[in-house]
N, C-alpha and C positions, 0 to 999 in steps of 0.2 A: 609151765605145763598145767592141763586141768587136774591130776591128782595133787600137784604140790598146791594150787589155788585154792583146790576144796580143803585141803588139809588145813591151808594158811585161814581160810574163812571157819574153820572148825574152832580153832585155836583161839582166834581175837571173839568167837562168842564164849567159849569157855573162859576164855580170859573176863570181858564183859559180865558174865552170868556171878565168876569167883568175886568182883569185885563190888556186886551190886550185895551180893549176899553177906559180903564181910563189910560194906558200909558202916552196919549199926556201931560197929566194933573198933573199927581204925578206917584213918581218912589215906585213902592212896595219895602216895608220894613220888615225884619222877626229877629225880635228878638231872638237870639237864648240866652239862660241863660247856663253858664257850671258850674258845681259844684261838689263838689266830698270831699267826706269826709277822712280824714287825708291818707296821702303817696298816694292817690290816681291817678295821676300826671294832675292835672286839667291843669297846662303851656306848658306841652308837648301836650297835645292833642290840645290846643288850636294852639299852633307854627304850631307841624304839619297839622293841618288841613287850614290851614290860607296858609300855604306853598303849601299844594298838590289842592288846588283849583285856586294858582296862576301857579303850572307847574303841569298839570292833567294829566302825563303820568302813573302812577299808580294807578289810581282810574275809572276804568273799570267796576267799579258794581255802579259808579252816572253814569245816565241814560244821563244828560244832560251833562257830560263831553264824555261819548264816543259816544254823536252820531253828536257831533259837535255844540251844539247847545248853550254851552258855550264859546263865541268868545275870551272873556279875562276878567282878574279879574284887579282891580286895590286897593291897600289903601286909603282911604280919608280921610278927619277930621273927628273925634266922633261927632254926634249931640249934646252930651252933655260936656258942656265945664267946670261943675265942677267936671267930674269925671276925676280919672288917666289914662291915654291911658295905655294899654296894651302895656309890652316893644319886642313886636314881633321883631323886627331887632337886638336887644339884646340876646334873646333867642334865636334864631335862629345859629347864630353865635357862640354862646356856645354847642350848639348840631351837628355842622358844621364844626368844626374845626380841625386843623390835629389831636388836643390832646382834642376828644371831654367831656361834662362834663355836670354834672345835673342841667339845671336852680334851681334859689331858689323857691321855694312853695309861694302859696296864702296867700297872711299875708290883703289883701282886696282888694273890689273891684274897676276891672279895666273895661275898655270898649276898643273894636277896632272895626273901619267899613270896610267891605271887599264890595267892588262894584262891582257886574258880570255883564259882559254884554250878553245876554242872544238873541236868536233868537226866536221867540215866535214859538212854535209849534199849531198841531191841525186847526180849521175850518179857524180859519181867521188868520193862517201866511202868508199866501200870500197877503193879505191888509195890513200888516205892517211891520216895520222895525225894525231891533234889540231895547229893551230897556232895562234898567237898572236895578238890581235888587240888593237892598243895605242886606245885612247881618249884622248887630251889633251884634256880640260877647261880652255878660257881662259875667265877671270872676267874684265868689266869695266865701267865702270859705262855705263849706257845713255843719259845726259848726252853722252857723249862719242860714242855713236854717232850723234847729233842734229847734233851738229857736223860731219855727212858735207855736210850742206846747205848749208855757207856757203860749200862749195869755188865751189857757182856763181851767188855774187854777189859785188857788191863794194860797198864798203862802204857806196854811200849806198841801194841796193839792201835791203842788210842792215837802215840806220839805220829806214829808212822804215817795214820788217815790224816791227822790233823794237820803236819806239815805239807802232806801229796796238794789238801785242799788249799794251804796256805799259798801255794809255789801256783796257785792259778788265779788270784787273785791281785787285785791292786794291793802294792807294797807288799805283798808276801813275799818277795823276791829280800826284799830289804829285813824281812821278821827270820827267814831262814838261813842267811849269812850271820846275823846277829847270834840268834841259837847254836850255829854251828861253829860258832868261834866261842862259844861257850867247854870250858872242859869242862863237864859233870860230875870228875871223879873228885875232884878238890873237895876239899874240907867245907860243909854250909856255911855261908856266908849270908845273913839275913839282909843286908842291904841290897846285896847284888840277887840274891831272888826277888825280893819288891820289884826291883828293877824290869827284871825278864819278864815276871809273872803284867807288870804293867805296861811292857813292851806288847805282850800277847794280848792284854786286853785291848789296848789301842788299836790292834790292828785289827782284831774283832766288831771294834767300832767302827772303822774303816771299811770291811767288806759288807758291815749292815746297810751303812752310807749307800754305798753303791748299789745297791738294790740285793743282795745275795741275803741266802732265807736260813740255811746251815748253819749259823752263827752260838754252836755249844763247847765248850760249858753255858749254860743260858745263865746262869748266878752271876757270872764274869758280866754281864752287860746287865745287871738289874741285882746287883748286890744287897741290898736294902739294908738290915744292921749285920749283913756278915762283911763290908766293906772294911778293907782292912787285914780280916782273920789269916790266920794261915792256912785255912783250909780253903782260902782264896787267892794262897801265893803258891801257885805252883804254874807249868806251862810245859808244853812237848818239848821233848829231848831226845836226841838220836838215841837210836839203841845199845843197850851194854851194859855191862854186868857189875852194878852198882855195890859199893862198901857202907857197911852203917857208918852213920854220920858223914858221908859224902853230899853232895849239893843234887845229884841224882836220884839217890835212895829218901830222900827226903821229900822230895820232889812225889816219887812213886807212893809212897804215905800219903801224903795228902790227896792224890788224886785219889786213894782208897778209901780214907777218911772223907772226902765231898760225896762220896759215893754212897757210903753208908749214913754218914751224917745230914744231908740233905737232899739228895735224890728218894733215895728210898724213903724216908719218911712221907715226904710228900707223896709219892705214889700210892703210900700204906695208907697215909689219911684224910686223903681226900679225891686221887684218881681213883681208887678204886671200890670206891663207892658210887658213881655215876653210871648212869643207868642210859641216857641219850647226850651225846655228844655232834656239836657242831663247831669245825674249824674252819675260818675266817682264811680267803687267801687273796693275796694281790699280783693276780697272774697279770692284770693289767701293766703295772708296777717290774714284774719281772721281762715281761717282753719290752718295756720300753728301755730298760737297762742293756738288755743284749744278750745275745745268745749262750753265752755262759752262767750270769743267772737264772733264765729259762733252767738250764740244766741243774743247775742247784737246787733247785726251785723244785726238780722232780725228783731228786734225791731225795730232800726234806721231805719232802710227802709219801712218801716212800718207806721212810722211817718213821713218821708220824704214824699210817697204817700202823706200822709192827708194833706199834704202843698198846694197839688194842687185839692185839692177839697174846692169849692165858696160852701159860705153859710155857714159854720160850723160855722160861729156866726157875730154878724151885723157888728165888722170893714172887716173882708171878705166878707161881701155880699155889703157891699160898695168899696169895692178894686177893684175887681172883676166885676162889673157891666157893662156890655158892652164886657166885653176883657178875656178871656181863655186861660190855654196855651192846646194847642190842641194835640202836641204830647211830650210825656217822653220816653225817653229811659236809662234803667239801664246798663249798660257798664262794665261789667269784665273786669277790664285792664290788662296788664303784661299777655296777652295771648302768648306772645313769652316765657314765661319763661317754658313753656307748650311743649312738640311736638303736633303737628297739632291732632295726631289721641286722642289729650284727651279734644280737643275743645268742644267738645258735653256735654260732663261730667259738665267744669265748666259752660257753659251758662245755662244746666237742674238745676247746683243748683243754680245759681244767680236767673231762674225763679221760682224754689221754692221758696227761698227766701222771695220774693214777693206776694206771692201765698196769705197768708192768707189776706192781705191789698188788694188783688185786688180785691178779692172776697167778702169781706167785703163791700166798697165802692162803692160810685158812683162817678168818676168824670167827671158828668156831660159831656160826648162823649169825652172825652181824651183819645188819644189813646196812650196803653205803649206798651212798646217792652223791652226785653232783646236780649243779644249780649254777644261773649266775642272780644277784641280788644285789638292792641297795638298801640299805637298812633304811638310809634317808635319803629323799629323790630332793636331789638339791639343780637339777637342770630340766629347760623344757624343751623339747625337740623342733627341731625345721628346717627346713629346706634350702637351700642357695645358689649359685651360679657362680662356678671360679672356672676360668679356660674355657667355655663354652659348656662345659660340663655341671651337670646335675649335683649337688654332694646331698647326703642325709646327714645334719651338723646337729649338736647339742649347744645350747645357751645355758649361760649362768654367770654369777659374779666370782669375778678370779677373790681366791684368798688372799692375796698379796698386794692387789692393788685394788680390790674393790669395787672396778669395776666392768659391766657385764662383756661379756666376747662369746660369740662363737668359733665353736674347736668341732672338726673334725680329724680324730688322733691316724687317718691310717685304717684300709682295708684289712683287715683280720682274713688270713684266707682260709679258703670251706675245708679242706683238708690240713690239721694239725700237723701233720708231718713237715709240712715246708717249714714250719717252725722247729718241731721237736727235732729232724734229721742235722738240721747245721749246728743246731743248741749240742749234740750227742757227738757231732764230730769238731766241735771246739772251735769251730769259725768265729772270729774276733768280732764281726756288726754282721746285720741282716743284709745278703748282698742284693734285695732288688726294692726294698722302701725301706724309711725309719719310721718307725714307732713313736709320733710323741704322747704326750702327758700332760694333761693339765690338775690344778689342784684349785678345786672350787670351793669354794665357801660355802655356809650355808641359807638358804632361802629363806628369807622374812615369808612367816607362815600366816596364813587366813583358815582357818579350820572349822568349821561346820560343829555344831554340838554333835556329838558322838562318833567322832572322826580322830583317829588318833593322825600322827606325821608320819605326809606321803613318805608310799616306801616304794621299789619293785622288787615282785617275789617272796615277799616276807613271808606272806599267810600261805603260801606254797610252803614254803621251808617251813614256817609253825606246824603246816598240815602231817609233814612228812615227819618232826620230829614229836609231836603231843599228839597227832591225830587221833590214834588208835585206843589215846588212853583217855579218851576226853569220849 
């Protein structure tokens, strides 16, 4: 509407005006959080974007890299000295190379600071001189921000969703006979909890396998030194009315124990300090799976939203007190695995996706966005002839055998629903085409001085998460 647009353009110069004037003083800082739930490529995107904001010749849709107003970027120390730096020189190098190759995935969180120096635009740039504007990039796996959800249940709450989810799943049929031939009431018995508790993680690996995105506790598949603990031996158990020192009552402890002891923490120090947030999704990846990942796939995003809504219960409304994250953006990656003319397709269904949690919710003036992107354009587009028919196909070199093929995966159709209706009513495969998938390697790069590595969309999605502050 025009009052809310004037209001919103009142806002970003008073905001511009507050920030040019507290320059001398303190250097703005914007927290960006990346996260993305499994194959998603949360390292590449962070590489390239870290890359294309130190050589901006390709990023023509940030406002403040094409109009000059970004003088130069530099790396500096993390603020935080007990976190991991992010290994950017490392990855970079791996996707740069003559024989280039897929960094390893998020196994936890890292931190890197990117410094732009920045010419202030607007009423008073002619009163001052360029200042500095720091970007912290925290990396972490999107597992772990799923586990915001268990803060408000308890355990038998939990057991109940987790086996419903398990029972639709490959081998969950086999995980829930298992449990259920478990008595609970008995005496704890530490072996046979490793057991169960390792029964559950297995089969957590198994539905991640499969394409499905709901895979929490996120610790259980990315342990790092709590492998082992007992606040990692636990798993869902039918409901009932558990005795101290029982094998159920113990069970419920711990899951109380992960809860306080690792959820929460991490939410206290470090989700909820992040000011713009962008989660990473492989709706590509879901739809070739099948229509029950699809649906999982909307669940989890679902619940991912509800992470950034303050207030849903008093340690968030203590976390959160003072500080928002203000913009989310959900990201269809492997948009190159696409030709360009079916871009629309997958961004309409990532915003479906969404759709039912957005509208649901309040959070609190955060604003979301959907997009589809590739952090790194690893295919080139063209044309072919198969049946007499025309197709729009992508090239590139397969990961696995190295060498080039074109793939076209399958019509995406204009209306999301033909997807999202059979995914919601439980249909076992797509009934009128399959969905495939390729997994492409990355491109030996030839890059122009001042060119970071092709991407699609990127400086779209920089524009939408740094624009305003830059």
């Amino acid at each position: 509407m025009v009052i809310t647009s004037i209001a919103d353009q009142i806002m970003r110069t008073a905001t511009g005006v507050a920030d040019t004037v507290s320059a001398p003083f303190t250097d703005p800082v914007i927290r960006l959080g990346v996260t993305g739930l499994s194959r998603a490529g949360k390292t590449v995107f962070i590489t390239s974007l870290v890359a294309n904001l130190m050589d901006r010749g390709r990023m023509p849709q940030l406002a403040a890299a094409a109009n000059g107003a970004i003088q130069t970027a530099y790396l500096q120390p993390q603020p935080d000295d007990t976190v991991p730096r992010f290994a950017f020189e490392k990855h970079l190098a791996e996707l740069t190379s003559q024989n280039p190759g897929w960094p390893s995935g998020t196994r936890q969180i890292s931190e890197l600071r990117l410094s732009l120096r920045v010419q202030p635009s607007g009423l008073l740039s002619g009163l001052s001189g360029p200042r500095t504007v720091h970007v912290d990039i925290v990396d972490y796996p999107g597992e772990w921000l799923l586990d915001l959800g268990l803060l408000d249940l308890d355990f038998a709450a939990w057991s109940q969703s987790a086996l419903e989810r398990a029972a639709r799943r490959p081998g969950g049929q086999a995980l829930t006979a298992f449990i259920n031939g478990v008595d609970p009431t008995i005496a704890l018995d530490e072996p046979l909890a490793q057991e169960i508790a390792e029964t559950f993680t297995s089969h957590l690996q198994e539905a991640r396998a499969a394409g499905f995105s709901d895979c929490s506790p996120g610790r259980f598949l990315l342990p790092g030194d709590l492998a082992g603990s007992p606040v990692l031996t636990f798993a869902p158990l039918p409901d009932g009315a558990y005795m101290r020192g029982s094998l159920g009552y113990e069970f419920q402890r711990r899951f109380e124990s992960y809860k306080r002891n690792v959820v929460k923490p991490f939410f206290r120090d470090h989700f909820a300090k992040i000011d713009r947030q962008i989660v990473l999704v492989d709706v590509l990846g879901a739809i070739h799976a099948g229509p029950a990942a699809l649906d999982d796939l909307r669940s989890a995003m679902a619940r991912i939203l509800g992470a950034f809504r303050p207030g849903r219960n008093d340690f968030l409304a203590r976390i959160f007190k003072g500080r928002r994250v203000e913009k989310i953006l959900f990201a269809a990656t492997k948009a190159d695995h696409l030709h360009h003319t079916q871009h629309p397709q997958l961004t309409a269904i990532t915003k479906a996706l969404l759709r039912d949690a957005v509208d649901r919710a309040d959070y609190a003036g955060a604003t979301t966005a959907a997009m589809s992107i590739a952090a790194l354009r690893t295919t080139v587009e063209d044309t072919m002839t198969h049946d007499g028919e025309e197709l729009n196909v992508v090239r590139g070199r397969l990961r696995d055998t190295g060498r080039q093929a074109a793939f076209y995966p399958g019509a995406l159709p204009d209306d999301p629903a033909h997807l999202l209706s059979p995914a919601r009513e439980g249909s076992e495969k797509w009934l009128d085409v399959d969905y495939e998938i390729m997994r492409f390697a990355p491109a030996a790069l030839s890059r122009r001085p001042g060119d970071g590595p092709p991407h699609v969309r990127l400086d779209k999605a920089a524009e939408f998460l740094l624009g305003d502050r830059l």
